[in-house]
N, C-alpha and C positions, 0 to 999 in steps of 0.2 A: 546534372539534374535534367529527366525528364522534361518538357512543356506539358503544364496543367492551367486550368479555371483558376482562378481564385476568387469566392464568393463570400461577402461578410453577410452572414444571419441576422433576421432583423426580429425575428421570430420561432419559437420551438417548433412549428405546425411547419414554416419550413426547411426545415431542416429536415424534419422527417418524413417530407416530401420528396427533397434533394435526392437522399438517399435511397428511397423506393424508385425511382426513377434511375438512378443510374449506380448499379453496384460496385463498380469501378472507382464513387467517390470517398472520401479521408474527411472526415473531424477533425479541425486543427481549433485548440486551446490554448496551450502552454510551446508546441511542437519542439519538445525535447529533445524527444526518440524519433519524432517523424520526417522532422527537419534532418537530421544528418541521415538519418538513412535516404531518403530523398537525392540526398548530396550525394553521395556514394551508389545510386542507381540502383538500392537494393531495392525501391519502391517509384512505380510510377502510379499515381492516382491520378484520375484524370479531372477530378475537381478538388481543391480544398475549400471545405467547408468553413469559414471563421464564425467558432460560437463564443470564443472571448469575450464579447460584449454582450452577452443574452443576460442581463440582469436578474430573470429571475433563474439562472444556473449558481451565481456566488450569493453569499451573507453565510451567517453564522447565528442559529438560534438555537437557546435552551429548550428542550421539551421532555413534559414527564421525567422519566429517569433517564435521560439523555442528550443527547446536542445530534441536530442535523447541520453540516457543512453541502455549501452545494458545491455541484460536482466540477464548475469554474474557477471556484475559489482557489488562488494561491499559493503557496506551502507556506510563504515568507506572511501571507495575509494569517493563516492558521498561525504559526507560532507565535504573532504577535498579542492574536485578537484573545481580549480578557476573559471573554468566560469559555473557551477552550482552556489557559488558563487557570480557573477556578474551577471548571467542571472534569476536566480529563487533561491534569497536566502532563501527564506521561504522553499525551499525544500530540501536546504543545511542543516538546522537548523533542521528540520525534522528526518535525515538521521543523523543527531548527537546526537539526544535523542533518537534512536531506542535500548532498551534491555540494554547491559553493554558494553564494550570497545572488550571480546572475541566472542560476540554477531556481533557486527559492522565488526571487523577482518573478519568473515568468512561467516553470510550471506549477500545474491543476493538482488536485485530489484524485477528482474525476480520471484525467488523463494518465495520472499513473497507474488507479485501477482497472481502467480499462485496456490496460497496456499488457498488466499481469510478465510484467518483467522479471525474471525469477529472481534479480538483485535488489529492487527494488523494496523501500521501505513501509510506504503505506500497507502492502497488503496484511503484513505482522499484525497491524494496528485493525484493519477492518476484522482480516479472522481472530483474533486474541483478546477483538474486545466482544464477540459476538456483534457485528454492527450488521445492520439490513444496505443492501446499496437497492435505492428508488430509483427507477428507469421512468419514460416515457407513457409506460403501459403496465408495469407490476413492481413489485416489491421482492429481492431474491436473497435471501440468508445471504452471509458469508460464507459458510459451509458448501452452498450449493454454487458459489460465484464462479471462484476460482476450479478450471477445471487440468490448464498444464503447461506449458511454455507457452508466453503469449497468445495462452487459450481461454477464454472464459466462456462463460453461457448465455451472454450477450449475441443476440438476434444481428445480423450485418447492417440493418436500420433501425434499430436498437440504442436509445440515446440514453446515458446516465445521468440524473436530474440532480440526486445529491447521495450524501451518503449518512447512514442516524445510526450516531453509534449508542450505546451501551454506559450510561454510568457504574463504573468496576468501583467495589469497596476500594480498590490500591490495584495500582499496575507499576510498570518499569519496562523500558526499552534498553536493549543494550547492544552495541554492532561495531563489528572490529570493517571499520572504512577502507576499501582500501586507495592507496594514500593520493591518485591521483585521479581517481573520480569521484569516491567518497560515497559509489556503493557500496552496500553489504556483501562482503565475504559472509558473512553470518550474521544475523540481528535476530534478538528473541525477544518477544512483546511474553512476559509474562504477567498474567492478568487475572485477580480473587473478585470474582463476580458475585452475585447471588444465588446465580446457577451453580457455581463451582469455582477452580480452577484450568484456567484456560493456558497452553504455551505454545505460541504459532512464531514458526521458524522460518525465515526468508534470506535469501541468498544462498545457501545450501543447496538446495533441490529443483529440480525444473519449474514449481512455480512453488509459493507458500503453503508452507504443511503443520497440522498440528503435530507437536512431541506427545504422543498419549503418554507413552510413559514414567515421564518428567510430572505430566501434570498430577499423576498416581502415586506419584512418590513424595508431591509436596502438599496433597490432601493428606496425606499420613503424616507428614511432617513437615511444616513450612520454615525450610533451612537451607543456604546452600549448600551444605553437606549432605542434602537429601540426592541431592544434582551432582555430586562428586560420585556417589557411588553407583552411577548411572551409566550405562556404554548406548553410545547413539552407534546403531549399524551403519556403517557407509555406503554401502551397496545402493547404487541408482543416485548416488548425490552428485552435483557438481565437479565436475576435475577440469583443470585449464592452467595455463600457465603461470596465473596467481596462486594456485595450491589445489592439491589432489583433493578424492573422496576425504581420505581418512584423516588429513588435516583442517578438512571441512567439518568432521565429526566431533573433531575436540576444541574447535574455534565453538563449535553450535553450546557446548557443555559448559565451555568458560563465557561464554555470552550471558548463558543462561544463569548460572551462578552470579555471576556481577549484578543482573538484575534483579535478584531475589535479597542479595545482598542490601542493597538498594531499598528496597521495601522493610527490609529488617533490621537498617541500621548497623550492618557488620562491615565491617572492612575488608577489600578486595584487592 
């Protein structure tokens, strides 16, 4: 490891100082991902920022047809907390298979979105549910967040406040772990909004993608059988030594079927 700063935040105004001042500094929250790379020299920043304690970054409130999480908050705090629970279980449920137990303890929302890890679980859950992520200075769709490995359209002093998802009529998460990190090889948040049907695929592809035509096939009919006779192209998806494109395509398919399953009551 590098030598860096290490600075605990006592306020949002500096942090967003910190970082216009010196481009070279790190946001540390949860430091999941940023800590071992750190350790491995793949990152040297030359300050970390500590926003763990910025109070008004975590809580969890109801609002209109939705729940905002801030962008501090926990994974282990989210699956706990009751009216994540009663308002978007499918995201409670999510936020409970994330990594292992000291995984959930210590990372963020925030931190995983803005990380835009292509295995990572959250992003399923922000694109899938239609959710806004609140920055410092704007408000940016899910749609337009994520842009492509460890890309997003977050500004370099650019701070995420919280995230407001979407109350979905019914959703379901479904993700084959694998077995010693308990990232997604493939997870599919599929989600019956009021807008539509929504199905955002994560760990597949360089960062989270919607399946359009998954979700066109179960606007015609809401079955996993609609998902059976469906071929995901593999071309551009993930390959590594946990498994190629094209066994990435039929993980993304049987993902997706499990969770439709899920919502309809069939067995999988």
């Amino acid at each position: 490891m590098y030598p860096f700063t290490y600075v605990r935040a006592t306020a949002l105004a500096d942090v967003t100082q910190r970082l216009k001042a010196d481009p070279d500094a790190k946001l540390l929250a949860g430091g999941m991902t940023l800590l071992p790379t750190m350790k491995m020299r793949l990152a040297a920043p030359s300050q970390l920022i500590d926003i763990g304690r910025l109070t008004d970054l975590t809580g969890v409130s109801a609002e209109g047809d939705g729940l905002t999480i801030g962008a501090a908050t926990r994974h282990a705090e989210v699956a706990a907390h009751a009216t994540v629970q009663s308002v978007i279980p499918a995201l409670a449920a999510l936020a409970q298979g994330i990594g292992d137990p000291q995984v959930r303890a210590r990372g963020t929302l925030g931190g995983s979105v803005a990380n835009s890890d292509p295995a990572a679980d959250y992003p399923a859950a922000v694109l899938g549910l239609d959710a806004t992520v609140i920055t410092d200075r704007r408000s940016i769709p899910a749609g337009e967040f994520f842009k492509g490995l460890f890309t997003t359209a977050l500004a370099t002093d650019e701070v995420i406040r919280a995230i407001r998802f979407t109350r979905p009529v019914r959703a379901a998460y479904a993700k084959f772990a694998q077995p010693a990190s308990g990232y997604a090889m493939a997870g599919v948040m599929v989600a019956e909004l009021a807008t539509g049907i929504r199905v955002a695929v994560t760990g597949a592809g360089p960062c989270v993608f919607r399946w359009t035509d998954a979700e066109a096939a179960l606007t015609r009919h809401f079955s996993s059988e609609s998902i059976d006779a469906l071929s995901l192209n593999p071309s551009g998806l993930n390959a590594d030594l946990h498994a190629d494109a094209a066994y990435r395509a039929q993980l993304v398919k049987v993902m997706a079927a499990q969770a439709v399953a899920r919502l309809t009551g069939t067995a999988r």
